[in-house]
TORKOL-4160 file (C-alpha; in steps of 0.2 Angstrom, whole numbers, padded with zeros to 4 digits, m for minus):
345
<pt num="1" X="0000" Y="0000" Z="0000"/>
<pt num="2" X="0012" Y="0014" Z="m0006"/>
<pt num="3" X="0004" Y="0029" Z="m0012"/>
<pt num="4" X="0013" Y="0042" Z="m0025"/>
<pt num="5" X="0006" Y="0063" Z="m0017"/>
<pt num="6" X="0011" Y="0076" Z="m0024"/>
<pt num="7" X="0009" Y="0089" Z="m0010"/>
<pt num="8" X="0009" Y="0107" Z="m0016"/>
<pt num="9" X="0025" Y="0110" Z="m0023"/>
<pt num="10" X="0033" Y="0092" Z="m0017"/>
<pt num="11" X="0032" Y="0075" Z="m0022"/>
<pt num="12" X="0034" Y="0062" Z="m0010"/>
<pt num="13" X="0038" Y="0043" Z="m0016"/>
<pt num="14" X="0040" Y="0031" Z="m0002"/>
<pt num="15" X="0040" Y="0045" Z="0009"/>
<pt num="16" X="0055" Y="0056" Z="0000"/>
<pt num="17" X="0053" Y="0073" Z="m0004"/>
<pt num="18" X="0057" Y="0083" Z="m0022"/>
<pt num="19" X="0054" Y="0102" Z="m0021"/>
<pt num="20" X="0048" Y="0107" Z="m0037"/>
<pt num="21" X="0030" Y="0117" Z="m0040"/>
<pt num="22" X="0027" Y="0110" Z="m0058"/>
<pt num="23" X="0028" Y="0092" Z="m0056"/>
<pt num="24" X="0019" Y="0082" Z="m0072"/>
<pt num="25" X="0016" Y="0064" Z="m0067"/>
<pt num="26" X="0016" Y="0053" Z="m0081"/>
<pt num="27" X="0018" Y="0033" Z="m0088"/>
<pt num="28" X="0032" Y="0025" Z="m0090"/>
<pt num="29" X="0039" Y="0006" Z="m0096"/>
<pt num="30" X="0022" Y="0001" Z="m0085"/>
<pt num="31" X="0032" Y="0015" Z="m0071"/>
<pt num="32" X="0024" Y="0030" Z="m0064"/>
<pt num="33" X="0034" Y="0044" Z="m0068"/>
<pt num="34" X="0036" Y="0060" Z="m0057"/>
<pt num="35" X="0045" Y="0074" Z="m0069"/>
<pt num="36" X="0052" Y="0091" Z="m0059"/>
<pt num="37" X="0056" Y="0107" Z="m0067"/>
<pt num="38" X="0073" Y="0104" Z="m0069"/>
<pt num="39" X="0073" Y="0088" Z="m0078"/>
<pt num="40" X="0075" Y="0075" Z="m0066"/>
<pt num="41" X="0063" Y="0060" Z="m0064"/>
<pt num="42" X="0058" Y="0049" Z="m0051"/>
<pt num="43" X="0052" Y="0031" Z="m0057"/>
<pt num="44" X="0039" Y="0019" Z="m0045"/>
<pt num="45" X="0031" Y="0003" Z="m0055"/>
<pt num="46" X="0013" Y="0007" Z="m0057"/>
<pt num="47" X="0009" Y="m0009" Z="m0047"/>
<pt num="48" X="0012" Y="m0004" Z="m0032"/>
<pt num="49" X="0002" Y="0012" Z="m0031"/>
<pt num="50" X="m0011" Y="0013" Z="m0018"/>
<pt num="51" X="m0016" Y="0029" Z="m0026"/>
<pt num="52" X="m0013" Y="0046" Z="m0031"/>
<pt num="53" X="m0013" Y="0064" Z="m0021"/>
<pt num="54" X="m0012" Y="0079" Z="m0030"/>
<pt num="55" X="m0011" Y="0093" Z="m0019"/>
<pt num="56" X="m0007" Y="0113" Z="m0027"/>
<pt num="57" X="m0001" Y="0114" Z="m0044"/>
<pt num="58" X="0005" Y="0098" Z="m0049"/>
<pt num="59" X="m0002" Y="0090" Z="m0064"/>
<pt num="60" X="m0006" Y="0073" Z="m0073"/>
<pt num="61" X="m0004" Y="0067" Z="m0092"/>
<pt num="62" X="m0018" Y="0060" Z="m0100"/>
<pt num="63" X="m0009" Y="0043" Z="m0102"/>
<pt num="64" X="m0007" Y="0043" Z="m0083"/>
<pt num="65" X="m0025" Y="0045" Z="m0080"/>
<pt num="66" X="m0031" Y="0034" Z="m0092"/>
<pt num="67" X="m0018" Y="0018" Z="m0086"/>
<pt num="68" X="m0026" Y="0023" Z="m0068"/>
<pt num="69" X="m0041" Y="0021" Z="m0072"/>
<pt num="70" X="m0040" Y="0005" Z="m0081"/>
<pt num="71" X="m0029" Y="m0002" Z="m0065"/>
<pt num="72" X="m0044" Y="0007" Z="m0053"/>
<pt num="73" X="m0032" Y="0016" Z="m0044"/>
<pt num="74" X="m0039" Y="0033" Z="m0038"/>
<pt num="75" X="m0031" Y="0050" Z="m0039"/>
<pt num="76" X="m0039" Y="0063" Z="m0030"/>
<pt num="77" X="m0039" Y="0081" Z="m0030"/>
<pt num="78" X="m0033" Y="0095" Z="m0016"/>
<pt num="79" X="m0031" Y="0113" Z="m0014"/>
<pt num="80" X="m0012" Y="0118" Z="m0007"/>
<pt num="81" X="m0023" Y="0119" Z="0006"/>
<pt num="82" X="m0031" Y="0104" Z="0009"/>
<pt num="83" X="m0046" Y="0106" Z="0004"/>
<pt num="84" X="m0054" Y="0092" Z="m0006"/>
<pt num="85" X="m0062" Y="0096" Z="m0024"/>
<pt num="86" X="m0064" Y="0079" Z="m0029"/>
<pt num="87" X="m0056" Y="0063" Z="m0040"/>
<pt num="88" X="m0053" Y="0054" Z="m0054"/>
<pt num="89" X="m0057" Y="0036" Z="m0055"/>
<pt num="90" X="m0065" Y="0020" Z="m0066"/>
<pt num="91" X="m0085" Y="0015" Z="m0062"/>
<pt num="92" X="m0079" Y="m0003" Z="m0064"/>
<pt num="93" X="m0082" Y="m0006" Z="m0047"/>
<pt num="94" X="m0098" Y="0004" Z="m0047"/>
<pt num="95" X="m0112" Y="m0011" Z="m0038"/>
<pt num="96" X="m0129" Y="m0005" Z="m0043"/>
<pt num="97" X="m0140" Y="m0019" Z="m0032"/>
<pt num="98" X="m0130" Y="m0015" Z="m0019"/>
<pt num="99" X="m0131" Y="0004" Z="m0017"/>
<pt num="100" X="m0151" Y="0000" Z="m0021"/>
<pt num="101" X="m0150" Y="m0009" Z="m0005"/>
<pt num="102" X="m0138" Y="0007" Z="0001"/>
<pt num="103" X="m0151" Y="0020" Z="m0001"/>
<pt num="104" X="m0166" Y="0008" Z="0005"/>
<pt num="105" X="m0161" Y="0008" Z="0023"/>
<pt num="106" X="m0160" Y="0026" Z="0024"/>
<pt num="107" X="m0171" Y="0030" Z="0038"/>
<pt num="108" X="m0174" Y="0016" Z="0044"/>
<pt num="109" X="m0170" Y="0004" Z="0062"/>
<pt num="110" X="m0151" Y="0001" Z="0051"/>
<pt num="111" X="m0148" Y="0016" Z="0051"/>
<pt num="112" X="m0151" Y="0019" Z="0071"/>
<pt num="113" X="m0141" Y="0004" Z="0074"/>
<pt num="114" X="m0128" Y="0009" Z="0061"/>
<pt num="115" X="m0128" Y="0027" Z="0070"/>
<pt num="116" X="m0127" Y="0020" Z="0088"/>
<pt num="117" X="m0114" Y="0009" Z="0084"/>
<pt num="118" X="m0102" Y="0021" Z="0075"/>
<pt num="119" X="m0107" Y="0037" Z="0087"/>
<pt num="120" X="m0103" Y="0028" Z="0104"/>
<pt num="121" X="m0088" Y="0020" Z="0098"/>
<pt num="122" X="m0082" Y="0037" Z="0092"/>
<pt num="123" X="m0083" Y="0043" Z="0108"/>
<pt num="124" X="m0075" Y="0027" Z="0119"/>
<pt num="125" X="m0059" Y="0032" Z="0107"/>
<pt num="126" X="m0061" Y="0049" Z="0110"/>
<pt num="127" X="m0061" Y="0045" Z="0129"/>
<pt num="128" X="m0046" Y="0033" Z="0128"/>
<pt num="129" X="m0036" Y="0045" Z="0117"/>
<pt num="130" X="m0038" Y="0059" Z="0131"/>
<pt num="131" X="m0034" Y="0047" Z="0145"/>
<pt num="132" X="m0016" Y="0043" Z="0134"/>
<pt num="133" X="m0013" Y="0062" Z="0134"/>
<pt num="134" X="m0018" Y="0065" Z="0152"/>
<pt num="135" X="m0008" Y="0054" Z="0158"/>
<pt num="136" X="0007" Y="0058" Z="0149"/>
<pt num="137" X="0004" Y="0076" Z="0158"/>
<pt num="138" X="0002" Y="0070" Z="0174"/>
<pt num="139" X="m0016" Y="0078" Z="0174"/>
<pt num="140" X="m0033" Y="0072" Z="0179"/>
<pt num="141" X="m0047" Y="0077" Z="0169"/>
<pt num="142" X="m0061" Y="0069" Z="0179"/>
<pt num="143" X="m0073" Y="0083" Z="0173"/>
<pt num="144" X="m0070" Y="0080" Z="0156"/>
<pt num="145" X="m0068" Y="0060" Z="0158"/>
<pt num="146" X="m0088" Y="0059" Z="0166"/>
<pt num="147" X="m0093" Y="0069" Z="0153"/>
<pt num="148" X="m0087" Y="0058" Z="0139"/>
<pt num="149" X="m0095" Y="0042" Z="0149"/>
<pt num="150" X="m0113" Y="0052" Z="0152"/>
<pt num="151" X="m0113" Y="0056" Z="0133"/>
<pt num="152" X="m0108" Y="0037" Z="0128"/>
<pt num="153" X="m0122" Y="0031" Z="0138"/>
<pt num="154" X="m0134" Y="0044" Z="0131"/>
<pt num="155" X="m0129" Y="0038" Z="0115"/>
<pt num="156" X="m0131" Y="0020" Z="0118"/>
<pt num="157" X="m0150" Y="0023" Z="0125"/>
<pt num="158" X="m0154" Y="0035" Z="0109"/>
<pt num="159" X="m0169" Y="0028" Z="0097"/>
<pt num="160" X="m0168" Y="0044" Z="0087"/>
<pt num="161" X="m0152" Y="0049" Z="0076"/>
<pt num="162" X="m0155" Y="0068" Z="0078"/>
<pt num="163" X="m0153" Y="0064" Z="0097"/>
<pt num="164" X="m0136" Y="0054" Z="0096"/>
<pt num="165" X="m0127" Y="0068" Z="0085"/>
<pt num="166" X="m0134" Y="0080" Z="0099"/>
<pt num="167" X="m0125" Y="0069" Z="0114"/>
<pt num="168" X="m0109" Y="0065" Z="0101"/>
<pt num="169" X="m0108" Y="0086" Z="0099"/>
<pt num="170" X="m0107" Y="0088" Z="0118"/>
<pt num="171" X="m0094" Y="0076" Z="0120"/>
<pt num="172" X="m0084" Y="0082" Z="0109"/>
<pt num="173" X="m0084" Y="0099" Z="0117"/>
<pt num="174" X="m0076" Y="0089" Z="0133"/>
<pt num="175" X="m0067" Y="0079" Z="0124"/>
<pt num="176" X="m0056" Y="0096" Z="0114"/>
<pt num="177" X="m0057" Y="0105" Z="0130"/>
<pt num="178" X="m0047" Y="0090" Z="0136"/>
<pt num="179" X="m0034" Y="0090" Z="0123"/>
<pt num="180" X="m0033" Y="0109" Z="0125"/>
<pt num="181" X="m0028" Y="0106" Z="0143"/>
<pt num="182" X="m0014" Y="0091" Z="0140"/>
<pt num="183" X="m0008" Y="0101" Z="0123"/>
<pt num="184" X="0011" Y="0110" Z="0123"/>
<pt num="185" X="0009" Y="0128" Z="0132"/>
<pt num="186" X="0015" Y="0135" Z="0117"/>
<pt num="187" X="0000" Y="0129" Z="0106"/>
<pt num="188" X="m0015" Y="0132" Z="0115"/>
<pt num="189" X="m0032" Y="0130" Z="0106"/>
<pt num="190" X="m0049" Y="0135" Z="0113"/>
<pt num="191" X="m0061" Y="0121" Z="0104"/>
<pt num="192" X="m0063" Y="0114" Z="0089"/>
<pt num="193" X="m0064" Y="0128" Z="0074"/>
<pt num="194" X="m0064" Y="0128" Z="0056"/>
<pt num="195" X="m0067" Y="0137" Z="0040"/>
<pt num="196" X="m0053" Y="0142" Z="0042"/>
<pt num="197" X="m0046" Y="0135" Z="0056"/>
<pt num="198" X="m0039" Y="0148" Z="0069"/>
<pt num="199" X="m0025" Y="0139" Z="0077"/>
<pt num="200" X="m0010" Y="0127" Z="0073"/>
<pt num="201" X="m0019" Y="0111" Z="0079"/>
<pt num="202" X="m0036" Y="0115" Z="0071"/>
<pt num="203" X="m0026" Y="0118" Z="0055"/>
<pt num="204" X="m0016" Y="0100" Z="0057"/>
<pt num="205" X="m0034" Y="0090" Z="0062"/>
<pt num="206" X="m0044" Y="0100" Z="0046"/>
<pt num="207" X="m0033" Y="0095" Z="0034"/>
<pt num="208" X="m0029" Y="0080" Z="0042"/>
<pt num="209" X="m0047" Y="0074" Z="0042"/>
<pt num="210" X="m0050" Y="0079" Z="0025"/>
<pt num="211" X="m0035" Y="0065" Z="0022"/>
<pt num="212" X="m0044" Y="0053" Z="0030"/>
<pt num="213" X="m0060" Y="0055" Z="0020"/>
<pt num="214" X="m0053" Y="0053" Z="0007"/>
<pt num="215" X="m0045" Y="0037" Z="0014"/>
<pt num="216" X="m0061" Y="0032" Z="0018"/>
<pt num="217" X="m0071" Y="0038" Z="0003"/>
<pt num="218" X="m0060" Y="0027" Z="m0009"/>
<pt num="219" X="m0064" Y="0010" Z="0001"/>
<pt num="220" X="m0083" Y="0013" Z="m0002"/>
<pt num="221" X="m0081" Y="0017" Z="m0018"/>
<pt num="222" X="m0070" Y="m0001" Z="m0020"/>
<pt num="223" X="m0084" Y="m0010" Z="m0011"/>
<pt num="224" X="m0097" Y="m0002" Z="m0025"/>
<pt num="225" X="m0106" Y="0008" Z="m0011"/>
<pt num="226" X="m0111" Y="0026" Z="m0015"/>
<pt num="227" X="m0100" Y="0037" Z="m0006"/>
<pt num="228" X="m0117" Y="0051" Z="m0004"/>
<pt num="229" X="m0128" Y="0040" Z="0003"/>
<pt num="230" X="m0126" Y="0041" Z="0019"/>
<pt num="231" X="m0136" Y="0035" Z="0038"/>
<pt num="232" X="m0129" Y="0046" Z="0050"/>
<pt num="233" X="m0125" Y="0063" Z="0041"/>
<pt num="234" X="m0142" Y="0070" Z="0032"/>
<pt num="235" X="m0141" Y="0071" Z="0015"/>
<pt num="236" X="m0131" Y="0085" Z="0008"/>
<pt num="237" X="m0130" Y="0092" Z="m0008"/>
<pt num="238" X="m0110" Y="0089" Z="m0014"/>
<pt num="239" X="m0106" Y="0082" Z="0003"/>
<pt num="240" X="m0101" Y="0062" Z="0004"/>
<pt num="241" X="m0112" Y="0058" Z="0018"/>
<pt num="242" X="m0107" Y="0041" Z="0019"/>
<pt num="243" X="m0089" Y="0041" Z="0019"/>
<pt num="244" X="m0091" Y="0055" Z="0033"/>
<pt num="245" X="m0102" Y="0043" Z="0043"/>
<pt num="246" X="m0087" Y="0029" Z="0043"/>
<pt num="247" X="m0072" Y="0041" Z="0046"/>
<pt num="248" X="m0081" Y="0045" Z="0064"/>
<pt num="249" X="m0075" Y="0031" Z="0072"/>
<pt num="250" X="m0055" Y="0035" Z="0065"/>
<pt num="251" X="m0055" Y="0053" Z="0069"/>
<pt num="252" X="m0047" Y="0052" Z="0087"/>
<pt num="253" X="m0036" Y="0036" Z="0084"/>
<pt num="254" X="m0028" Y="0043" Z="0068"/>
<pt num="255" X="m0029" Y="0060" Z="0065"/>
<pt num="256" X="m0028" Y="0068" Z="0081"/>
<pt num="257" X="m0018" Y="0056" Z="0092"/>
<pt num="258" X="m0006" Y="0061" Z="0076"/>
<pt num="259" X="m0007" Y="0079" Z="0078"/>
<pt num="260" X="m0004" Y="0079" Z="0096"/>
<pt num="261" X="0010" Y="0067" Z="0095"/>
<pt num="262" X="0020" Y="0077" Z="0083"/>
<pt num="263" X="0014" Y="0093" Z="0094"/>
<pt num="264" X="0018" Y="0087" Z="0113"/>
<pt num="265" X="0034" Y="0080" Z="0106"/>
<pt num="266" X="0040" Y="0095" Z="0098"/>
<pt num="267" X="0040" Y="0085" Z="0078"/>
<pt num="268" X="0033" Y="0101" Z="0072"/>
<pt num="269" X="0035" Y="0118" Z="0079"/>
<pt num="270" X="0027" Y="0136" Z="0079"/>
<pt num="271" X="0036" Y="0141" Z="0065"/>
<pt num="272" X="0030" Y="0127" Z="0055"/>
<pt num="273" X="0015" Y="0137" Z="0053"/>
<pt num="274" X="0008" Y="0155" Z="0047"/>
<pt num="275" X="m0006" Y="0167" Z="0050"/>
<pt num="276" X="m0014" Y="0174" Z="0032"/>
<pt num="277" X="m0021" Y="0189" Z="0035"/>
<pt num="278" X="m0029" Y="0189" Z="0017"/>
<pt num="279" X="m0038" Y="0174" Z="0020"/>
<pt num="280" X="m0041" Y="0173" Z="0036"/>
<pt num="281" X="m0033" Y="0158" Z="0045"/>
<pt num="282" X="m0020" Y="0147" Z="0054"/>
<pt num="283" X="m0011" Y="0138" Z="0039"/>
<pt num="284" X="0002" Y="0125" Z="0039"/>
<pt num="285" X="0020" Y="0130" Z="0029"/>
<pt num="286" X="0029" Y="0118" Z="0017"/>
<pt num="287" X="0041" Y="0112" Z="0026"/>
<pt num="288" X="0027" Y="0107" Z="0041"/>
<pt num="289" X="0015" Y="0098" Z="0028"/>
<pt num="290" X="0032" Y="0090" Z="0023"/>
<pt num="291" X="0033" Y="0084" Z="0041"/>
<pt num="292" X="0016" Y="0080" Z="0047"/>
<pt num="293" X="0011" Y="0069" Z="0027"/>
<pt num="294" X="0025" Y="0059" Z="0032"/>
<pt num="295" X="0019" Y="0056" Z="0051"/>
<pt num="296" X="0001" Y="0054" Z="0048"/>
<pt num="297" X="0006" Y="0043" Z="0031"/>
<pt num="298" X="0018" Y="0030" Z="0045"/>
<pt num="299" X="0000" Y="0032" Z="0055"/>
<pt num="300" X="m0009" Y="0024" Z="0041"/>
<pt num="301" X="0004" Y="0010" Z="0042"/>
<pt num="302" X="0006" Y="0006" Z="0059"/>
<pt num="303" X="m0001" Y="m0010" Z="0063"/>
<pt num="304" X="m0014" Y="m0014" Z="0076"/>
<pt num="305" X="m0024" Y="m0027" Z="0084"/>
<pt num="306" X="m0040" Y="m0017" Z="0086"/>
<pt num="307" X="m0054" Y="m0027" Z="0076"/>
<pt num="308" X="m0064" Y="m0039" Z="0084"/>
<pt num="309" X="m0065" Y="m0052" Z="0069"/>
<pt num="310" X="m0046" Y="m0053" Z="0066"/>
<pt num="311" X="m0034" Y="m0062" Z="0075"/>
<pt num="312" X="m0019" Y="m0054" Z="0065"/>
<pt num="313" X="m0013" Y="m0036" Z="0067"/>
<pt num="314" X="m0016" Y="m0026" Z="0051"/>
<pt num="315" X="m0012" Y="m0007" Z="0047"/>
<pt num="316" X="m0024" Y="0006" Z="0050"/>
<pt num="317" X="m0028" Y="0008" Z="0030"/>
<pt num="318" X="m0030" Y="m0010" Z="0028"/>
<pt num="319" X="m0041" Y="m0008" Z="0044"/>
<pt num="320" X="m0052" Y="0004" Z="0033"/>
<pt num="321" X="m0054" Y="m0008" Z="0020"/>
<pt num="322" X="m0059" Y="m0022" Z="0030"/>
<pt num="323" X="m0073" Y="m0011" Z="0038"/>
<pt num="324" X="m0080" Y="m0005" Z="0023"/>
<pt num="325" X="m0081" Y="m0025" Z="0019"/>
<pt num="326" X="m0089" Y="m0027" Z="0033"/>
<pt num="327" X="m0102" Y="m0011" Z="0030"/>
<pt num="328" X="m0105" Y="m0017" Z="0013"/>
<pt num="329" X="m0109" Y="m0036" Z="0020"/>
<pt num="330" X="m0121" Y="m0027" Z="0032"/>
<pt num="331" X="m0130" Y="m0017" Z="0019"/>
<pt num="332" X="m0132" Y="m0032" Z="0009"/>
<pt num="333" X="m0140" Y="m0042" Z="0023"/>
<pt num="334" X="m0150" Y="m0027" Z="0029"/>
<pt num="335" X="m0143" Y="m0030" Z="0048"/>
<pt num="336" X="m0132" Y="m0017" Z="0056"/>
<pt num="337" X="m0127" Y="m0031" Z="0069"/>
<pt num="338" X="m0113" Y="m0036" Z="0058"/>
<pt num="339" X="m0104" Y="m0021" Z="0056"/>
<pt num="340" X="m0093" Y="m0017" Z="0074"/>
<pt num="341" X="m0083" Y="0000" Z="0075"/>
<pt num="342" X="m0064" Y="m0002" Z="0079"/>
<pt num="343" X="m0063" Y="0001" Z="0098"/>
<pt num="344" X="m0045" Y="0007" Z="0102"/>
<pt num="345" X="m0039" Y="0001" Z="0119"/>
């Protein structure tokens, strides 16, 4: 699972680094091909791409697009900024009985159970992600902690899905007035904020969940689920519900467990970041998104032993995967039963 992203005006192969803003990635002798300005070239067989992230400027050949295509490998859009504009990729994989059965068991006791499943587990790894940092500071956010419990339990004794996004909001109030408290002095954040986000750890999270959905949006369209019909999240016009419901459960563990990793163990500093006073905003510089893909990329990689139905440790991508296989077996039987959220310990 090795990914080819092109990251504003870098291009990272196997986690190495060419600055160059006017990158073409091209085909090769059956290679991906990542041309710089100056004439140099990086090779990668196409085989053993997972994907493609295009992030500023960059830009692809039509040869390239067509061989990803045909090899269902998806490349996916981003603004230097991270935000997500979209992706290019075959329907081969498109499974039109299935997303029938997708959009059939909107509003209906799946999508409760789907929602209370997902939601509470969210939370429990929110809980436990707080307790790692908490630690580590020698605190004792008891407050917060109770909070995050009372809000689980709310969750878990919810028949209506309005009502369980209105307990998961709560805690998540606790839970970032948690990490604000066990973040480094020098990065203090009040909240969660966004559009733009205001501070260096709501810029890392934003961007880094945008990362993530797309993670996660690429493994429902590879299980031929439609990525916009979602259970939890209300249909949206241009939004992926879907793939926003199933990232809930991998927020805490992945994104922002990477962000204050890299934060409290001073892996990224203050000057890794900039205030725009055109456009409003806390905004990550080169060499930070540099530091932080790579971190949150090794994330994607490390190996757990977090799902129930596997006795094997597997890597937090592959974990992705085997839970949209799980969703999409769900779907199919109509019971929500079988799909279990990854519970971090």
């Amino acid at each position: 699972e090795i990914g080819v992203r092109l990251v504003g005006s870098e291009m990272c192969i196997r986690d190495r680094y060419v600055n160059d803003s006017g990158a073409t990635i091209g085909i090769e002798c059956n290679c991906c091909t990542v041309k710089q300005k100056d004439g140099s070239k990086r090779m990668l067989p196409i085989e053993s791409l997972d994907g493609i992230t295009i992030m500023g400027q960059s830009q692809m050949t039509t040869q390239c697009a067509e061989e990803c295509m045909q090899r269902g490998i998806p490349v996916s859009y981003f603004s230097k900024g991270g935000k997500y504009f979209g992706r290019l990729i075959s329907t081969g994989h498109v499974n039109v009985e299935r997303q029938r059965k997708q959009c059939a068991l909107y509003d209906t006791g799946f999508a409760v159970e789907l929602a209370m499943k997902i939601l509470s587990a969210k939370i429990k790894n929110q809980s436990v992600v707080l307790r790692r940092y908490e630690k580590s500071k020698g605190l004792n956010l008891e407050e917060e902690q109770k909070m995050l419990a009372i809000c689980r339990n709310k969750v878990l004794t919810c028949d209506r899905i309005e009502e369980m996004i209105g307990f998961e909001g709560q805690a998540a109030k606790y839970y970032f007035k948690g990490l604000s408290a066990c973040i480094d002095e020098n990065f203090t954040f009040q909240g969660r904020n966004r559009r733009p986000p205001r501070d260096e750890f709501n810029s890392m999270i934003s961007l880094g969940y945008s990362i993530l959905m797309n993670e996660v949006y690429c493994k429902v369209e590879m299980k031929g689920l439609n990525p916009y019909f979602g259970f939890i999240h209300r249909d949206a016009e241009k939004h992926p519900t879907l793939a926003s419901d199933m990232i809930e459960e991998w927020r805490a563990i992945i994104v922002d467990a990477t962000a204050m990793s890299m934060i409290n163990g001073h892996e990224i500093l203050k000057d890794h970041f900039y205030f725009n006073m055109d456009e409003p905003g806390c905004y990550i510089t080169k060499d930070g998104l540099k530091l932080y893909l790579n971190k949150l990329e090794r994330k994607f990689q490390t190996e757990v032993r977090y799902l129930k139905y596997v006795d094997y440790a597997v890597s937090f991508r592959r974990g992705i995967f085997l839970q949209m296989e799980h969703l999409a077996k769900a779907i199919e039987e109509g019971d929500a039963s079988l799909y279990e959220p990854i519970i971090i310990r």
